[in-house]
NUMI-839917 format. One record per residue (C-alpha): residue number from 1; residue in three letters; x, y, z. Coordinates in steps of 0.2 Angstrom, whole numbers, plus 5000, padded with zeros to 4 digits. Example, Ala and Ser with C-alpha at 12.3 -4.5 7.8 and 13.67 -1.06 7.14 Angstrom:
+-----+-----+------+------+------+
!   n ! res !   px !   py !   pz !
+-----+-----+------+------+------+
!   1 ! ALA ! 5062 ! 4978 ! 5039 !
!   2 ! SER ! 5068 ! 4995 ! 5036 !
+-----+-----+------+------+------+
// end
This chain:
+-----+-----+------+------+------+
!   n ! res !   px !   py !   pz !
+-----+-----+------+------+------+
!   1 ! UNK ! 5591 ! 5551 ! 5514 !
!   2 ! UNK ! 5581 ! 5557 ! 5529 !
!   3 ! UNK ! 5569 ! 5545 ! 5537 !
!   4 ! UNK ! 5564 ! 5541 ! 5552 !
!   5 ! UNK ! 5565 ! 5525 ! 5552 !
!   6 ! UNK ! 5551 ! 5516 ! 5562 !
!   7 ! UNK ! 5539 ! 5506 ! 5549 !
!   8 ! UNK ! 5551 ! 5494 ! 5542 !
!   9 ! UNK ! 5553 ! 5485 ! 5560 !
!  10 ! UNK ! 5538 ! 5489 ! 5567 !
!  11 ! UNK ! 5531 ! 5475 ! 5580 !
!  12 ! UNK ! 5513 ! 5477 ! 5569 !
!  13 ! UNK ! 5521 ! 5473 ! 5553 !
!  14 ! UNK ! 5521 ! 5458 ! 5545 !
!  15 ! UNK ! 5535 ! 5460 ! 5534 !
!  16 ! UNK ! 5548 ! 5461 ! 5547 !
!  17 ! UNK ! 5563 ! 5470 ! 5541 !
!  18 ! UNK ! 5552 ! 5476 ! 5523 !
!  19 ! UNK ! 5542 ! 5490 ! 5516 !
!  20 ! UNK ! 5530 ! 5490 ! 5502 !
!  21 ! UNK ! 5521 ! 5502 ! 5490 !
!  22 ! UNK ! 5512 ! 5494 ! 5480 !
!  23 ! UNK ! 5500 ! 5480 ! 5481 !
!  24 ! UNK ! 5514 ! 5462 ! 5478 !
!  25 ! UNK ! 5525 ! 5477 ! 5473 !
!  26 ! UNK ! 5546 ! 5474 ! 5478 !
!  27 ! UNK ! 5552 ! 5476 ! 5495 !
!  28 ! UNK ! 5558 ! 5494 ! 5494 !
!  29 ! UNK ! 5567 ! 5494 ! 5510 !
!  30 ! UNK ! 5582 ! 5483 ! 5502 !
!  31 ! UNK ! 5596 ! 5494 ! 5498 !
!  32 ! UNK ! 5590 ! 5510 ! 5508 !
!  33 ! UNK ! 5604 ! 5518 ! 5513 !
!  34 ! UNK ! 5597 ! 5529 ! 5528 !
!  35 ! UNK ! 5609 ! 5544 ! 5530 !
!  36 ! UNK ! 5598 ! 5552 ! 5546 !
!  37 ! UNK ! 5586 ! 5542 ! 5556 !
!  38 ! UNK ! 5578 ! 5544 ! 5572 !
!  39 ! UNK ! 5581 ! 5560 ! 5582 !
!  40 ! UNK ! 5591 ! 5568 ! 5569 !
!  41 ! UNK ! 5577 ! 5570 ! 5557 !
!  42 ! UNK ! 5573 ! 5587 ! 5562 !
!  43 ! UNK ! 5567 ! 5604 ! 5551 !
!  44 ! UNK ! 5587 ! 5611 ! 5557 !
!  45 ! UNK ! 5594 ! 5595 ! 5550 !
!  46 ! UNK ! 5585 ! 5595 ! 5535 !
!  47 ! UNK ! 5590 ! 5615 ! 5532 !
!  48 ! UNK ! 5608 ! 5613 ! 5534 !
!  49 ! UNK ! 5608 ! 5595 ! 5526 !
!  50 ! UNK ! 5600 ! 5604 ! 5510 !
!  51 ! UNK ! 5614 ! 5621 ! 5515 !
!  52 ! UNK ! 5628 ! 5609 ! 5515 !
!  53 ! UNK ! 5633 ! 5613 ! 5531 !
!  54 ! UNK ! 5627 ! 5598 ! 5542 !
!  55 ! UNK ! 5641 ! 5590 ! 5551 !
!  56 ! UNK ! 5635 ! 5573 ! 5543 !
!  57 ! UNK ! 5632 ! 5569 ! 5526 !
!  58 ! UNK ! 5627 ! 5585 ! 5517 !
!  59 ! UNK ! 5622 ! 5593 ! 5500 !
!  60 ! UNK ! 5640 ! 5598 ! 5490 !
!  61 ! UNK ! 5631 ! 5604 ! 5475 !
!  62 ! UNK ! 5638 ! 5619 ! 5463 !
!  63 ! UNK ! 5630 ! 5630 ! 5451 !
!  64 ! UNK ! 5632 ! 5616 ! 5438 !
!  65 ! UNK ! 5621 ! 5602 ! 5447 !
!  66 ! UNK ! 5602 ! 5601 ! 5446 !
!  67 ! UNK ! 5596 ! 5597 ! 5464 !
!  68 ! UNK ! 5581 ! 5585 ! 5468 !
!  69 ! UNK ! 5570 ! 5586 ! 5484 !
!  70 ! UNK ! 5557 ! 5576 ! 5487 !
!  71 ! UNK ! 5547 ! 5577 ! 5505 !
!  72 ! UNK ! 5533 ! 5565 ! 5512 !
!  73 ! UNK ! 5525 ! 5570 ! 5528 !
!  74 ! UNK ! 5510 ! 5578 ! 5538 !
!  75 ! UNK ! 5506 ! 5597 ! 5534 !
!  76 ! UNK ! 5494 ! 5610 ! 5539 !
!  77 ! UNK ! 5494 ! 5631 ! 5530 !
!  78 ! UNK ! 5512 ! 5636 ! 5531 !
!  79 ! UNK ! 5520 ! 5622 ! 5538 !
!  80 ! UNK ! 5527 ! 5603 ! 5535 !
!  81 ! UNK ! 5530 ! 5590 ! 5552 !
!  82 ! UNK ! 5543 ! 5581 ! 5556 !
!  83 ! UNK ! 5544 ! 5564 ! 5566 !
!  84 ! UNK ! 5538 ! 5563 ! 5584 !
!  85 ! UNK ! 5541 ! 5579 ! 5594 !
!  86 ! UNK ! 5554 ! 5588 ! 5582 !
!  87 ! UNK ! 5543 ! 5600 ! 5576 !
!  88 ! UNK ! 5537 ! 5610 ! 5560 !
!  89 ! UNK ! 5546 ! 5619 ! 5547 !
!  90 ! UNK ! 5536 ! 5633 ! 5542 !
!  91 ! UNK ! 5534 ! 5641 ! 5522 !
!  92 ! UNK ! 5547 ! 5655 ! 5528 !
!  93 ! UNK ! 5561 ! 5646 ! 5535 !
!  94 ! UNK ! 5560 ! 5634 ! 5518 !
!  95 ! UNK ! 5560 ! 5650 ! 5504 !
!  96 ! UNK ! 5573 ! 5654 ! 5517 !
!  97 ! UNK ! 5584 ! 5638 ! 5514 !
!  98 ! UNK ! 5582 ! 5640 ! 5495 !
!  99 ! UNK ! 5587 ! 5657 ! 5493 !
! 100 ! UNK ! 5603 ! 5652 ! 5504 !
! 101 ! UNK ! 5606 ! 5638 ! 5490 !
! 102 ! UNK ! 5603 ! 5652 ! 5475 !
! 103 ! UNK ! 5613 ! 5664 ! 5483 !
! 104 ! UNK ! 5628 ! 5649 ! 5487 !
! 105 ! UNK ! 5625 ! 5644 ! 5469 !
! 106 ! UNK ! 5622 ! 5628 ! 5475 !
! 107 ! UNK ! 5609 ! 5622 ! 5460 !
! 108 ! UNK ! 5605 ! 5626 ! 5442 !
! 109 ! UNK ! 5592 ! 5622 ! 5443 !
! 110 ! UNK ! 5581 ! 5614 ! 5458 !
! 111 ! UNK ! 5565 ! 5603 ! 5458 !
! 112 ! UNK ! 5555 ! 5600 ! 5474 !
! 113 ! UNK ! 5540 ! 5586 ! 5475 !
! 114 ! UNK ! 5530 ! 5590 ! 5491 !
! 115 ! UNK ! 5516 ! 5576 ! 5500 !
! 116 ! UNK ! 5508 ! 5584 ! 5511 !
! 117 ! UNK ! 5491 ! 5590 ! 5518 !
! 118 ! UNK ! 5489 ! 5609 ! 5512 !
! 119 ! UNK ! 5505 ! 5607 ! 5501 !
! 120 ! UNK ! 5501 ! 5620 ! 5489 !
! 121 ! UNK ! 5503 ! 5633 ! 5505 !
! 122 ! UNK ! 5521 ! 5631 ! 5507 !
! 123 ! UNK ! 5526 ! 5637 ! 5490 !
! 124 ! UNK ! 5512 ! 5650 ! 5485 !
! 125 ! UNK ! 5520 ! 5666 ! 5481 !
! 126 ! UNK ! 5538 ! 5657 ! 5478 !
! 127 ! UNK ! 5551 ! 5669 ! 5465 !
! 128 ! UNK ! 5566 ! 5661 ! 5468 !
! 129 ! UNK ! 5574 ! 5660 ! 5449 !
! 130 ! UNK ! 5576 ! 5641 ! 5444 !
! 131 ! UNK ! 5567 ! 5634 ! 5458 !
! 132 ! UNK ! 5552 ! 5626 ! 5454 !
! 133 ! UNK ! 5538 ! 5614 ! 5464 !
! 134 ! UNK ! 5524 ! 5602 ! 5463 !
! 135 ! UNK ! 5511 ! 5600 ! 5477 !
! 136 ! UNK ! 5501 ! 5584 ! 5483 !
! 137 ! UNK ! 5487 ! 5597 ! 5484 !
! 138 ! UNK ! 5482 ! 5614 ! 5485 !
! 139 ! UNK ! 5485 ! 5625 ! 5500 !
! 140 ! UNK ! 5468 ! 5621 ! 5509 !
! 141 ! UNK ! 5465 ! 5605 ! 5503 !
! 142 ! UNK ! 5471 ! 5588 ! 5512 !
! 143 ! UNK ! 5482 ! 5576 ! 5502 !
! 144 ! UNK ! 5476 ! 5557 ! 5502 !
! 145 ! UNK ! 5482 ! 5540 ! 5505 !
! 146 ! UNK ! 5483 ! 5525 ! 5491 !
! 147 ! UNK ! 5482 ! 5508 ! 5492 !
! 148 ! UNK ! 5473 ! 5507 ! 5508 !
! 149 ! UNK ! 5462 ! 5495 ! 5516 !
! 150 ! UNK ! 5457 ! 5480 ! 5503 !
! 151 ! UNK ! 5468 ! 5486 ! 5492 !
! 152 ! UNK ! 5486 ! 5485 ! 5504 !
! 153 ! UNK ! 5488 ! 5465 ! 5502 !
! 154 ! UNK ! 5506 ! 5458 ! 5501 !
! 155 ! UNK ! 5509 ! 5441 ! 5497 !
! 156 ! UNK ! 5490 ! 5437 ! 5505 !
! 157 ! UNK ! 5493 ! 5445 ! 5520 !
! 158 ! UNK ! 5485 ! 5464 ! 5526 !
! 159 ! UNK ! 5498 ! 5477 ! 5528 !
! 160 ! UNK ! 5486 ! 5484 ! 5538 !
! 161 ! UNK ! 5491 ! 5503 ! 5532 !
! 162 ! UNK ! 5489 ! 5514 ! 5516 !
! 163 ! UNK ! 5505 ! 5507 ! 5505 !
! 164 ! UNK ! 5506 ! 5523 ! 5499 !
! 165 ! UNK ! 5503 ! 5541 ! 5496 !
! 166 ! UNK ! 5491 ! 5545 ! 5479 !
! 167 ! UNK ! 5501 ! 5559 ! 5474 !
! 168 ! UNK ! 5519 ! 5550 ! 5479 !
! 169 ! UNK ! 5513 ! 5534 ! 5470 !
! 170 ! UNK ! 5508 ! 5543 ! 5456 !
! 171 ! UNK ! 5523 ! 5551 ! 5453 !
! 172 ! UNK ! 5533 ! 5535 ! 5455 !
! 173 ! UNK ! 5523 ! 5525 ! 5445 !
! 174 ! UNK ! 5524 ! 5536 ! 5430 !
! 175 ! UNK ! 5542 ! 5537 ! 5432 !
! 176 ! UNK ! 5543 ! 5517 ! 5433 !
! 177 ! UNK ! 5532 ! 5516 ! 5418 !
! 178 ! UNK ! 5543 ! 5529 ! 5406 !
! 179 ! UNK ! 5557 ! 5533 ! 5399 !
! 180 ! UNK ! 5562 ! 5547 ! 5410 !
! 181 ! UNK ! 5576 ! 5553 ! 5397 !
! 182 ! UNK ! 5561 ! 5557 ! 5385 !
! 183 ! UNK ! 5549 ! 5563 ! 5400 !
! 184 ! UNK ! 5547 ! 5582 ! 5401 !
! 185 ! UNK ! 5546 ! 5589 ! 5416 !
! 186 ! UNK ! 5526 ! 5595 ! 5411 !
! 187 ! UNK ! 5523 ! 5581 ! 5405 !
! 188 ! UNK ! 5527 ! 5570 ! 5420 !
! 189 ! UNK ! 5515 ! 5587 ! 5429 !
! 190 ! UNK ! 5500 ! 5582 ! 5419 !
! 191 ! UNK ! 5502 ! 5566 ! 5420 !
! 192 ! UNK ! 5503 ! 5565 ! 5438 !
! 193 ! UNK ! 5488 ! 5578 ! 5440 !
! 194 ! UNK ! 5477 ! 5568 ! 5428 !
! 195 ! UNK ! 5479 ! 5551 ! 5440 !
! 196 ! UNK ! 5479 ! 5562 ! 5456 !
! 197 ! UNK ! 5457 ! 5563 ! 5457 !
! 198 ! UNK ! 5458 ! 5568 ! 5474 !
! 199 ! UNK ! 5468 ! 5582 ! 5478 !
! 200 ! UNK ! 5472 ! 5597 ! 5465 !
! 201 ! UNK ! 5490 ! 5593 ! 5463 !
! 202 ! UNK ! 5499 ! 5611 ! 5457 !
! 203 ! UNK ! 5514 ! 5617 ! 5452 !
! 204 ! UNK ! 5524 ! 5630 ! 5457 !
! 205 ! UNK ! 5538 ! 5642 ! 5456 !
! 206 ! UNK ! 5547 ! 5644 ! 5440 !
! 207 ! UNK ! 5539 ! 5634 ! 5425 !
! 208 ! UNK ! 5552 ! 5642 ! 5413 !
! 209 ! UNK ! 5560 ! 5626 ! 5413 !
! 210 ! UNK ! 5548 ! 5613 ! 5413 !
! 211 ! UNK ! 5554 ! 5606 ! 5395 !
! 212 ! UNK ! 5567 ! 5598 ! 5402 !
! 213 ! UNK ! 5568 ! 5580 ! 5406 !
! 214 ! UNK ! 5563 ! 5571 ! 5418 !
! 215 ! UNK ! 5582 ! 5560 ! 5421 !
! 216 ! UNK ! 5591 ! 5577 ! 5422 !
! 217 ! UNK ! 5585 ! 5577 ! 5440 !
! 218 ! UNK ! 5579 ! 5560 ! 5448 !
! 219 ! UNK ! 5592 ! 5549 ! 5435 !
! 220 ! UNK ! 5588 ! 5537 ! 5423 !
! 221 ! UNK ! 5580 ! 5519 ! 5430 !
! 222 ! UNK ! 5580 ! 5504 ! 5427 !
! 223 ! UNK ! 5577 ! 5500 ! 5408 !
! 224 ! UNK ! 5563 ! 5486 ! 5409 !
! 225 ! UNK ! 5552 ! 5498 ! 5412 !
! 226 ! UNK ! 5541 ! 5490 ! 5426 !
! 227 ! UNK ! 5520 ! 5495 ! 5424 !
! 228 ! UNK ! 5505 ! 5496 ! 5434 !
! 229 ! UNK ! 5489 ! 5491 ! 5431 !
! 230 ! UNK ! 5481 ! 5497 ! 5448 !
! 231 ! UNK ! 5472 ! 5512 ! 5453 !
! 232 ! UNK ! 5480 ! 5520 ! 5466 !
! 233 ! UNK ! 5464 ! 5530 ! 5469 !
! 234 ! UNK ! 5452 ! 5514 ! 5470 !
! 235 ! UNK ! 5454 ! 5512 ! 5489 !
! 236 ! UNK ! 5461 ! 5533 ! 5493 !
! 237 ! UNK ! 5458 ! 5538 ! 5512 !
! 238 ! UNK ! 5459 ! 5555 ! 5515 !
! 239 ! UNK ! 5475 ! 5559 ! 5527 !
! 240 ! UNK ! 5464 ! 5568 ! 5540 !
! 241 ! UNK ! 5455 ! 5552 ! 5542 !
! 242 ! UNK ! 5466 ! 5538 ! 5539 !
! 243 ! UNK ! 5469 ! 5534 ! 5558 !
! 244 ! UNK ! 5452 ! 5530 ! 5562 !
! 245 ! UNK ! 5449 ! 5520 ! 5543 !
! 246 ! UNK ! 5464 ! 5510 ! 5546 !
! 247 ! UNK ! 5457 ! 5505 ! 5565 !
! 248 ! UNK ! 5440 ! 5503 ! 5557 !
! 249 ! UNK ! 5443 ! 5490 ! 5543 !
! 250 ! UNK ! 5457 ! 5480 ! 5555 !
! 251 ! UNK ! 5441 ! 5478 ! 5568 !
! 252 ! UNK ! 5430 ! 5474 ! 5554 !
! 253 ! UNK ! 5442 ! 5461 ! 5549 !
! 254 ! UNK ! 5447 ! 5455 ! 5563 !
! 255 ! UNK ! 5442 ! 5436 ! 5567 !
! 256 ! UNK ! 5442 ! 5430 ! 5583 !
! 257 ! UNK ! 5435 ! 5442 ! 5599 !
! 258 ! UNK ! 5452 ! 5442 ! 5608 !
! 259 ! UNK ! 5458 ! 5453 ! 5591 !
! 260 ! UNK ! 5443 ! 5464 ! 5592 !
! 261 ! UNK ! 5443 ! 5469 ! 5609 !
! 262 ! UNK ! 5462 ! 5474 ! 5604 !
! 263 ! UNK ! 5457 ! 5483 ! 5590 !
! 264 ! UNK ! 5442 ! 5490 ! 5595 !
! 265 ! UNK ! 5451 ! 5496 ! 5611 !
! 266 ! UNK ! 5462 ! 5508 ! 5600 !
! 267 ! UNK ! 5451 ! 5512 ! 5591 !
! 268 ! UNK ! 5441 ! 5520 ! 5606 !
! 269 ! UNK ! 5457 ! 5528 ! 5611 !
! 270 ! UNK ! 5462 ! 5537 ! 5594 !
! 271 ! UNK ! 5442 ! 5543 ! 5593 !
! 272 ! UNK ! 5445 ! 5547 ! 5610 !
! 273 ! UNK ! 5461 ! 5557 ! 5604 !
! 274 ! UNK ! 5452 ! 5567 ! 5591 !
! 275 ! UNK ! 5439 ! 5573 ! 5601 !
! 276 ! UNK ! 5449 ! 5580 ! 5612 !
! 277 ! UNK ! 5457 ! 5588 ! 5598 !
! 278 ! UNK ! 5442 ! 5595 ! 5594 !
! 279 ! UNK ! 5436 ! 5602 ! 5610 !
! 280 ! UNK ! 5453 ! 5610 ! 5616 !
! 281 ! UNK ! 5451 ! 5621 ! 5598 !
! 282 ! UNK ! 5434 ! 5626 ! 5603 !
! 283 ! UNK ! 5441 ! 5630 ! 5619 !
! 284 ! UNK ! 5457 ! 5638 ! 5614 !
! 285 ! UNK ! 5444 ! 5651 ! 5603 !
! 286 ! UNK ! 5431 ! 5651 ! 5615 !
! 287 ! UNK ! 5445 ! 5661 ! 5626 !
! 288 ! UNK ! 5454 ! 5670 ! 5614 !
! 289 ! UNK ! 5438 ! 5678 ! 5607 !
! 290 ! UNK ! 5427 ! 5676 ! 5621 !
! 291 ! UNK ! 5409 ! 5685 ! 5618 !
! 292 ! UNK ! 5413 ! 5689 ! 5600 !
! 293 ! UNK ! 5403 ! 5673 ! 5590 !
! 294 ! UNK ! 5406 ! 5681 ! 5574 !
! 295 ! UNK ! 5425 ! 5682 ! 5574 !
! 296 ! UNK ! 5425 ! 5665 ! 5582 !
! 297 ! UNK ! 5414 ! 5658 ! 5568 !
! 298 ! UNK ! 5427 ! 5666 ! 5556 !
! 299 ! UNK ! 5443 ! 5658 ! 5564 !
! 300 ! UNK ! 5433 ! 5642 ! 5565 !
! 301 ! UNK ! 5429 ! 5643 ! 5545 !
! 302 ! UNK ! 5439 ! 5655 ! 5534 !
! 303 ! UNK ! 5456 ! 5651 ! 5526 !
! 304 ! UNK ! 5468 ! 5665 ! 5528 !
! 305 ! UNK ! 5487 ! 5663 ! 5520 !
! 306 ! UNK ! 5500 ! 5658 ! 5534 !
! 307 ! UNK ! 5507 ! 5673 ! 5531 !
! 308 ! UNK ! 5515 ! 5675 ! 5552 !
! 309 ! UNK ! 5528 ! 5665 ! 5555 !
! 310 ! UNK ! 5533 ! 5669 ! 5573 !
! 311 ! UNK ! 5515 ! 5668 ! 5579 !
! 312 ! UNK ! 5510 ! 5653 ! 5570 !
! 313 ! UNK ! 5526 ! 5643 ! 5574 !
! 314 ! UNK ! 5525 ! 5648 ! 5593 !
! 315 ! UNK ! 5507 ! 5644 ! 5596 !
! 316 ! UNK ! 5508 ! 5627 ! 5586 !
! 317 ! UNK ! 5523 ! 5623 ! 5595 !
! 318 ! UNK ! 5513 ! 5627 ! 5613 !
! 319 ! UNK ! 5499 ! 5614 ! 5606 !
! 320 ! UNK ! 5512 ! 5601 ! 5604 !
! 321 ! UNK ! 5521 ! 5603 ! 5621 !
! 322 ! UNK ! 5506 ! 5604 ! 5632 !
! 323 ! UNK ! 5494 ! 5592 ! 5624 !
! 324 ! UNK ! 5508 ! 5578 ! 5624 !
! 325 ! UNK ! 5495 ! 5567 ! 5635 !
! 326 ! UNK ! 5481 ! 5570 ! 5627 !
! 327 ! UNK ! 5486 ! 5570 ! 5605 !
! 328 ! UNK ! 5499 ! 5572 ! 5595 !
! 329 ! UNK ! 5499 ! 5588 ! 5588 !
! 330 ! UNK ! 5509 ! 5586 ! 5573 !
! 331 ! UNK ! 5495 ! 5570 ! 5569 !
! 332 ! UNK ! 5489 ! 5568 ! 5551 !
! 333 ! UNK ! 5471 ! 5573 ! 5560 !
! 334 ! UNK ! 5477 ! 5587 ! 5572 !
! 335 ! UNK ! 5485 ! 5597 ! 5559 !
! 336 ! UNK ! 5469 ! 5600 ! 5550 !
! 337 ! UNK ! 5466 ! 5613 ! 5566 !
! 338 ! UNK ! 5483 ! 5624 ! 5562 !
! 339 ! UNK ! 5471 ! 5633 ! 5551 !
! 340 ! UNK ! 5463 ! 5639 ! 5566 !
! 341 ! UNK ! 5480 ! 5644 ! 5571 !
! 342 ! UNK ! 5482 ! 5653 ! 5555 !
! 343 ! UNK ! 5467 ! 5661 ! 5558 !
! 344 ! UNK ! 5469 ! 5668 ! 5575 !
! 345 ! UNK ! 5487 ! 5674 ! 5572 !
! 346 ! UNK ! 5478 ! 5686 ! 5556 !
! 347 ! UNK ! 5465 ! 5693 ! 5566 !
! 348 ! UNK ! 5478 ! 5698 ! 5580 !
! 349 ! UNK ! 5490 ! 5705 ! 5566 !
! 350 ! UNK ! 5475 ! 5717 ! 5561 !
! 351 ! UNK ! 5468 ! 5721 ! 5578 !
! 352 ! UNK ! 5487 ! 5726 ! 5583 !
! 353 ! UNK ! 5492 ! 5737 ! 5571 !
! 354 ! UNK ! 5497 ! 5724 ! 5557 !
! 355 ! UNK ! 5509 ! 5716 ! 5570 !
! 356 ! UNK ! 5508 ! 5700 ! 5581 !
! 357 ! UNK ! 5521 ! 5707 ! 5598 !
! 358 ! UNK ! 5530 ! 5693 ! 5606 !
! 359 ! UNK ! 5517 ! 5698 ! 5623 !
! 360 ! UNK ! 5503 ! 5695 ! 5610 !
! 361 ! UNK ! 5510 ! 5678 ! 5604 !
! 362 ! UNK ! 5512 ! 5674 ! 5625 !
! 363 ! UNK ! 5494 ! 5678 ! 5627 !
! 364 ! UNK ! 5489 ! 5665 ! 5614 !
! 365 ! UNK ! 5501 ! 5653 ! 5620 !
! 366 ! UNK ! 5494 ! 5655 ! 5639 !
! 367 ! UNK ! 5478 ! 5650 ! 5630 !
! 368 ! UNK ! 5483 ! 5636 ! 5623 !
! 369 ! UNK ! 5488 ! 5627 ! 5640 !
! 370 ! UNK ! 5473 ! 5634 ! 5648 !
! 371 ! UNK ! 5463 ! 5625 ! 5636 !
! 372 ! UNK ! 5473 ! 5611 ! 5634 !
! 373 ! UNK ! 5472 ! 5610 ! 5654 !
! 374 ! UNK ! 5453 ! 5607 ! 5656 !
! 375 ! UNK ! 5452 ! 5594 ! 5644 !
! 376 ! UNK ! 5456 ! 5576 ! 5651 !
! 377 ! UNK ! 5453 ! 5561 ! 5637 !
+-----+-----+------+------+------+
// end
């Protein structure tokens, strides 16, 4: 188990010490056994955790044993975050992981469930025998959050964030509310796809197994089978948004001035935030493509496949280092610009002669500060 590890103690939560998913739902905090926390939750650490060749705790799996993964975090096209300034893992390097594990025969057969923003984009094209995916959404599409707002009441008190993700809750849910023995694996697909309304959750990979059960890759659970009666879609925030909703409704509920002015204080710095987010991508394409308002509309709009790791991973890696003061790149909200990234990186791979040179990536990355340098928030 990989987790960063920074909700359950959190000075704004007001469950000191717990974590919730549901609306009155169990403390699912109690009993986690956190294997990597903190600054060891890094795409390097993942890889060799899931390689088993992490110096730590790591997967010892054989061709025998079905392997599990299941992922929850901010995406963009062709990539998944990590917490605070690890970095990304991009589509290449994750096919990469799992053919190592095919070729190590370390799996029978390997399941993956992805939340994240643009899911879908990290698994389109995958041909790895006996691995096969589910997405939170569709490779251009943002994935959502659940139980948010009105609907993120514990015990009478406010959590003051989405309890969950739709997708992720979805998936859990169903897996409460079943017996997971009797579950197929296309079954529990539908299912999930069906209660998901907001994102066009996909599956991926090799569906020649998808008859299998459910338990012969997350286990059997516990068998009073535990069921929900809420919609997890009732109060959904898309992810792009969430920041600003969740600083919206706590000002709108806040009930005395000294809590607004708080409030409403960061709420005028994460709108501040965004903006900037905003203007140093106009920027950034403003200089890469100046005088050329066709191409610039193009990158601004279209929805190329991340298809250039190198480029994509350098230039995204040059937004996160030099707008440290300004956003967090790897945000829930900033991410939806990597397109623009995505973009860029495809229409320099054609003007080039179907490569992006190292010099080329430096050019775009120069870009980057240059842009990221004449915006002040």
């Amino acid at each position: 188990m990989m987790a960063y590890d920074d909700i359950a103690h959190n000075s704004e939560n007001p469950f000191p010490g717990q974590l919730f998913n549901k609306p009155d739902g169990p403390d699912v905090y109690a009993g986690c056994n956190i294997d990597y926390r903190g600054d060891d939750v890094t795409p390097e650490k993942f890889m060799e955790v899931l390689t088993g060749t992490a110096s730590g705790k790591s997967l010892q799996s054989t061709s025998e044993d079905n392997v599990f993964i299941f992922f929850s975090d901010h995406g963009a096209p062709g990539l998944i975050a990590f917490p605070a300034s690890a970095g990304v893992l991009h589509k290449t390097d994750m096919v990469n992981t799992f053919q190592t594990m095919s070729d190590k025969g370390m799996f029978n057969k390997l399941t993956f469930y992805l939340e994240a923003c643009e899911s879908g984009s990290m698994f389109e094209d995958l041909n790895i025998p006996n691995v096969y995916a589910l997405s939170a959404a569709n490779p251009t599409e943002s994935s959502w959050g659940a139980y948010c707002g009105r609907d993120a009441i514990v015990n009478g008190k406010n959590i003051n964030s989405c309890l969950g993700d739709l997708f992720s809750v979805n998936w859990m849910e169903d897996a409460e509310a079943v017996d997971t023995t009797s579950e197929s694996l296309d079954t529990a697909f539908k299912t999930i796809m069906t209660k998901t309304t907001k994102s066009d959750v996909m599956q991926w990979g090799d569906v020649s197994f998808t008859d299998d059960k459910v338990a012969e890759f997350v286990g059997t659970l516990n068998p009073d089978l535990i069921t929900s009666d809420t919609d997890a879609s009732a109060s959904a925030v898309n992810v792009r948004q969430v920041d600003l909703d969740r600083l919206y409704s706590m000002y709108t509920s806040a009930t005395t001035s000294a809590d607004r002015l708080v409030v409403g204080e960061q709420f005028q710095r994460e709108l501040a935030s965004q903006m900037a987010v905003d203007l140093i991508h106009t920027k950034f394409i403003d200089l890469v493509f100046a005088g050329e308002p066709f191409i610039q509309e193009y990158v601004r709009t279209h929805k190329s496949p991340p298809t250039e790791r190198e480029c994509e991973v350098f230039v995204h890696n040059a937004f996160q280092q030099y707008s440290a003061a300004q956003f967090d790149a790897n945000s829930g909200f900033a991410l939806q610009f990597h397109q623009i990234v995505v973009n860029t990186c495809g229409v320099f791979k054609s003007r080039y002669n179907g490569v992006v040179t190292p010099e080329k990536t430096k050019e775009l990355v120069n870009a980057v500060r240059v842009a990221i340098e004449g915006v002040v928030v």
